[in-house]
DRENMIKE-166432 format. One line per field, with one value per residue: x, y, z of N, C-alpha, C, O in turn; residue in three letters; residue number from 1. Coordinates in Angstrom, 3 decimals. Layout:
N
n.u	(X  ...) .
n.v	(Y  ...) .
n.w	(Z  ...) .
ca.u	(X  ...) .
ca.v	(Y  ...) .
ca.w	(Z  ...) .
c.u	(X  ...) .
c.v	(Y  ...) .
c.w	(Z  ...) .
o.u	(X  ...) .
o.v	(Y  ...) .
o.w	(Z  ...) .
rest	(ALA  ...) .
nr	(NUM  ...) .
END
This chain:
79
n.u	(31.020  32.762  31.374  31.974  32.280  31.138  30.816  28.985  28.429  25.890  24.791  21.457  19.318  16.799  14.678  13.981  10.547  7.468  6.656  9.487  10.818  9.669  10.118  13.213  13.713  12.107  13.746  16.416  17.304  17.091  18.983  21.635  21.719  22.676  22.179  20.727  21.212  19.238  20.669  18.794  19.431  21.330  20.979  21.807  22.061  23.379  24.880  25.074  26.372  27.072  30.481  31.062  29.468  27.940  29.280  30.370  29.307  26.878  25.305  24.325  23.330  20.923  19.234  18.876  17.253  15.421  13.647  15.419  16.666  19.281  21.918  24.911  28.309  29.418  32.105  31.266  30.384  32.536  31.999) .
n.v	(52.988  55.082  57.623  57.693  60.390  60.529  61.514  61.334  61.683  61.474  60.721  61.343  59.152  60.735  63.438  63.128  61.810  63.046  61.083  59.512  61.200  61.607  58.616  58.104  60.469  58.507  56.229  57.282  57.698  55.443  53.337  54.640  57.029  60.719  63.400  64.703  66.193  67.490  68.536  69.642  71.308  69.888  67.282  65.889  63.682  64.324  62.516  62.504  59.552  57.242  55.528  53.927  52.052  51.595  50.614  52.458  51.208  49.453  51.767  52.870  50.811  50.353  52.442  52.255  49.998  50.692  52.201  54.735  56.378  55.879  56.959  56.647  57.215  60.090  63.020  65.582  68.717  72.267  74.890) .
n.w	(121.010  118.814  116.282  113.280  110.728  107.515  104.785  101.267  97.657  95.133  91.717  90.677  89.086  88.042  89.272  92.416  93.853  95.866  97.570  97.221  98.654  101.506  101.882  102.125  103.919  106.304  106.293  106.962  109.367  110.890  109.264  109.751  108.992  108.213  107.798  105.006  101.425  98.842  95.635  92.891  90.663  89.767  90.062  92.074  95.099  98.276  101.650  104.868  106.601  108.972  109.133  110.680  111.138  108.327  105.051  102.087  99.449  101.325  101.753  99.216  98.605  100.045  99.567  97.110  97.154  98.418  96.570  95.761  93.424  92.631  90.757  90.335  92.193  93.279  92.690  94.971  94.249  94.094  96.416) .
ca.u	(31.808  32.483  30.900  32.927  30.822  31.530  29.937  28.953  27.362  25.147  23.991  20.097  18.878  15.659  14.338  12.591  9.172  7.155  6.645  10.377  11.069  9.215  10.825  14.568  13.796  11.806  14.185  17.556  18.147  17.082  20.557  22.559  22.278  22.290  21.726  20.808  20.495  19.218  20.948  18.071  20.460  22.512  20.447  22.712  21.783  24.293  24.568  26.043  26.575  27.962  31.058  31.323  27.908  27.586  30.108  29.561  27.975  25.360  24.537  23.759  22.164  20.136  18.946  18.234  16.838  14.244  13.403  15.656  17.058  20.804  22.977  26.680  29.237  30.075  32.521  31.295  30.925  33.373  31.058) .
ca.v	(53.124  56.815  57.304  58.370  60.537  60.558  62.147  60.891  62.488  60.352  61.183  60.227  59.343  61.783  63.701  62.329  62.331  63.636  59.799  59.384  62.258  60.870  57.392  59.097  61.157  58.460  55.164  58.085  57.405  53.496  52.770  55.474  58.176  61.197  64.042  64.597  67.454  67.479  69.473  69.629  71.724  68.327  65.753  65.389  63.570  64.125  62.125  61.986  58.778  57.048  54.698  52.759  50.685  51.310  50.856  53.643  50.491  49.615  52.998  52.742  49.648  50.519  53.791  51.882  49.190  51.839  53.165  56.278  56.125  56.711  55.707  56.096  58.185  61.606  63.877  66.805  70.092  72.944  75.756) .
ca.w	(119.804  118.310  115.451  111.983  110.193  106.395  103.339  100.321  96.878  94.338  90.839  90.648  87.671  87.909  90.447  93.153  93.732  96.955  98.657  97.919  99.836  102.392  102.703  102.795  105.672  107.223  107.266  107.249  111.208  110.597  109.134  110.234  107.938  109.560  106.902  103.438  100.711  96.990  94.457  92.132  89.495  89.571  90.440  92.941  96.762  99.164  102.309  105.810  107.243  110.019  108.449  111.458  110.633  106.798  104.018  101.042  99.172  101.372  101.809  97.845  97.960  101.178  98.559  95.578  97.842  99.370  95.956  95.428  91.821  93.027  89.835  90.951  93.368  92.319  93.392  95.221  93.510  95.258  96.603) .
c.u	(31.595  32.252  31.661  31.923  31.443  30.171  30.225  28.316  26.766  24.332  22.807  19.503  17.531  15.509  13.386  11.334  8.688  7.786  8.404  11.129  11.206  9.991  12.343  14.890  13.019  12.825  15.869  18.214  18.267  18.186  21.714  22.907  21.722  21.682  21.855  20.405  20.480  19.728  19.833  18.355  21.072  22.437  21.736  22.131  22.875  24.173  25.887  25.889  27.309  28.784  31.523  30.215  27.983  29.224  29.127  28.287  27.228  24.755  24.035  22.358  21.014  18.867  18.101  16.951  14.891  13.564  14.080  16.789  18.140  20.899  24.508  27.162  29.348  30.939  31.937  31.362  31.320  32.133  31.618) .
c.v	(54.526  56.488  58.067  58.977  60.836  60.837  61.662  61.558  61.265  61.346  60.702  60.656  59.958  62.277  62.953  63.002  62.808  62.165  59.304  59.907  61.703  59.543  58.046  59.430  59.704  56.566  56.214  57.786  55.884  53.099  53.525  56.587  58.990  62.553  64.053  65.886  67.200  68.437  68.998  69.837  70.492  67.444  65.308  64.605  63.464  63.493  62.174  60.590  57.800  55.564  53.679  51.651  50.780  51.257  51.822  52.222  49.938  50.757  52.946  51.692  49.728  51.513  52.992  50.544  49.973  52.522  54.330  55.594  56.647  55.746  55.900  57.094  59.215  61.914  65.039  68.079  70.980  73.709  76.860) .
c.w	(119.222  116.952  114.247  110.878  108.543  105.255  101.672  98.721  95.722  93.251  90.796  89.606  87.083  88.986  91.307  93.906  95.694  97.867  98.697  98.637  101.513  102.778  102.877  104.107  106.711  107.731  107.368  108.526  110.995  110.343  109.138  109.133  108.645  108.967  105.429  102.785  99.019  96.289  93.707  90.524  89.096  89.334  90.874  94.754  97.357  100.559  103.059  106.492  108.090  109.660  109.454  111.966  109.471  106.225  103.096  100.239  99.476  101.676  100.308  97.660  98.839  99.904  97.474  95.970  98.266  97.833  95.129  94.499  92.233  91.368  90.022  92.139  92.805  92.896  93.567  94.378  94.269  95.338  96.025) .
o.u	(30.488  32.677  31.910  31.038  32.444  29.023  31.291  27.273  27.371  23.589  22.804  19.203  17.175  16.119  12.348  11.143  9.535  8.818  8.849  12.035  12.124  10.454  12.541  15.695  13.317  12.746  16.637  19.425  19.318  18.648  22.737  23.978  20.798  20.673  22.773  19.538  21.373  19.037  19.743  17.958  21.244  23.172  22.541  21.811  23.541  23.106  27.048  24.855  28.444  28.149  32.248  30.192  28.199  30.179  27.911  27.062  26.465  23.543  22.810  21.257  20.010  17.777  16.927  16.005  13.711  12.871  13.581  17.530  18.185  20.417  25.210  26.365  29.376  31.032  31.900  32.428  30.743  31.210  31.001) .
o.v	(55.060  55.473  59.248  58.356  61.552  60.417  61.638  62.117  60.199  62.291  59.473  61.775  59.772  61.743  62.358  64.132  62.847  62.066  58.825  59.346  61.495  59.421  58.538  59.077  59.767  55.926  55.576  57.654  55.245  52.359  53.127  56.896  58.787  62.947  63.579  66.619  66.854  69.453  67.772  69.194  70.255  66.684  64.587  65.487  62.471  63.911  62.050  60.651  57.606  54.516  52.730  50.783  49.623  51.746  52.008  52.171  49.530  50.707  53.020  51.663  49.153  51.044  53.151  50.244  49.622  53.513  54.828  54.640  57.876  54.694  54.939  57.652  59.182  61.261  65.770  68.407  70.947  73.431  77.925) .
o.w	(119.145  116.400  114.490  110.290  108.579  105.111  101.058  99.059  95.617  93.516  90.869  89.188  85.919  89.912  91.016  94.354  96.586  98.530  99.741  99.255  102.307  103.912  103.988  104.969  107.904  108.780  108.089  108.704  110.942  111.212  108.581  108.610  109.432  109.552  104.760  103.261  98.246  96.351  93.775  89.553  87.900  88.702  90.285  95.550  97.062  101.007  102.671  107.157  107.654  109.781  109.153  112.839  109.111  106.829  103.136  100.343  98.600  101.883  100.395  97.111  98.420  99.577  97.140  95.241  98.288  98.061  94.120  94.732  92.284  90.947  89.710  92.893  91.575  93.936  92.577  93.857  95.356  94.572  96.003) .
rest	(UNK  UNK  UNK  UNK  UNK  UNK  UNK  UNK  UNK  UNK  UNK  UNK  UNK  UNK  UNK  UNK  UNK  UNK  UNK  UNK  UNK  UNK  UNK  UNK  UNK  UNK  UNK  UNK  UNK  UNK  UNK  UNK  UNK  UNK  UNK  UNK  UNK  UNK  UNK  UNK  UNK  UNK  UNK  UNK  UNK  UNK  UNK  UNK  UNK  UNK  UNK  UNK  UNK  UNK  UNK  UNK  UNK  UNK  UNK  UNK  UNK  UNK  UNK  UNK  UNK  UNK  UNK  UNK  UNK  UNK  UNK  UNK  UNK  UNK  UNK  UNK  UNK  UNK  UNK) .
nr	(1  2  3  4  5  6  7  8  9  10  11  12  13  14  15  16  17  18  19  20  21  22  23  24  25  26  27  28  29  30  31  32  33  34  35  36  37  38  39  40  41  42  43  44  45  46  47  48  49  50  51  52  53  54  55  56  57  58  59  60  61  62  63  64  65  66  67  68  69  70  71  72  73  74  75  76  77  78  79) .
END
């Protein structure tokens, strides 16, 4: 099955700390997420993941599930 790779952004309601750093990167492959980057300026997490195993909301609930203080969708800021 080819995989659909889709991007997501998430406001989080503080920054996160070292250990949730750590879990992020370490279940990220576990349910098909494939990269991630913090805006810090934003408190923004952005995520790639693969939409032909996750919907956007269990990618949320996987997140909030694990710890990481997502609180909604954002749109993208342009570069």
């Amino acid at each position: 099955m080819a995989m659909t790779l889709v991007e997501v952004t998430f406001e989080l309601q503080r920054p996160l700390k070292p250990d949730q750093l750590r879990t992020l990167g370490e279940f990220a492959n576990t349910y098909g997420l494939r990269n991630f980057h913090i805006d810090e300026s934003l408190s923004h997490l952005r995520l790639e993941y693969d939409a032909s195993r996750l919907k956007e909301t269990e990618v949320a609930h996987v997140l909030r599930q694990e710890g990481i203080p997502v609180l909604r969708r954002v749109e993208p800021q342009p570069a």
